[in-house]
Residue, then its C-alpha position, 0 to 999 in steps of 0.5 A: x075409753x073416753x068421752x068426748x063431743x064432736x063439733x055438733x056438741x053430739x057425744x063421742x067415745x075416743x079409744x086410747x091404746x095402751x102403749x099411750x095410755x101412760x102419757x108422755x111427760x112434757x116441761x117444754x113445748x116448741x111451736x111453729x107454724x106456716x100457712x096452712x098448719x101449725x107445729x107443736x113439739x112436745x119436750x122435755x128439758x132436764x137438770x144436767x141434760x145438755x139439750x131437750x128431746x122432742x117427745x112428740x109431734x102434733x101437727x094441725x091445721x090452724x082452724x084446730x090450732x085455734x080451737x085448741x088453744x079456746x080448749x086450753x083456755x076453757x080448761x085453765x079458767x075451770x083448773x083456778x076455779x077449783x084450785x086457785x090462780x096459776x102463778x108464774x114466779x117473776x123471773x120466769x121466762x116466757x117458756x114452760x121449761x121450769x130450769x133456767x137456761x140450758x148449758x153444757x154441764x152434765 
């Protein structure tokens, strides 16, 4: 189990079952959004794979989506604290995918 706060900062445990437990490994996330939520695929794009797949889906409403993003952002401030500054190489492009673009050569 794990600990969490709800929004009236009271402590929580949230369960995570085992077939989740491990984790889903993600290098791409694809986001979209309409009037009423917002849509994040989870990806993985790999060397000499033609395309990504989709890992996960998580669709929010845009009140979660912004508080999401404060989280990560929350979380990205104490990570350089402790680890140091996050550096993008300076040709990189604005994705989280670490391999250039994709072609069809497997």
């Amino acid at each position: 189990m794990e600990n969490g706060k709800n929004n009236n900062g009271n402590q929580f445990q949230i369960e995570i079952p085992q077939d989740l437990a491990g984790g889903i490994y993600s290098n791409l996330a694809i986001i979209t959004h309409s009037s009423s939520e917002f849509i994040i695929d989870f990806a993985s794009l790999l060397p000499g794979v033609p395309k990504p797949t989709v890992r996960s889906r998580i669709i929010m409403n845009p009140e979660h989506a912004k508080r999401l993003l404060g989280a990560l952002q929350e979380n990205i401030v104490k990570y350089e604290k402790e680890f140091g500054k996050i550096n993008f190489p300076s040709n990189s492009p604005r994705t989280i995918a670490p391999f250039g673009p994709v072609k069809g050569d497997a």
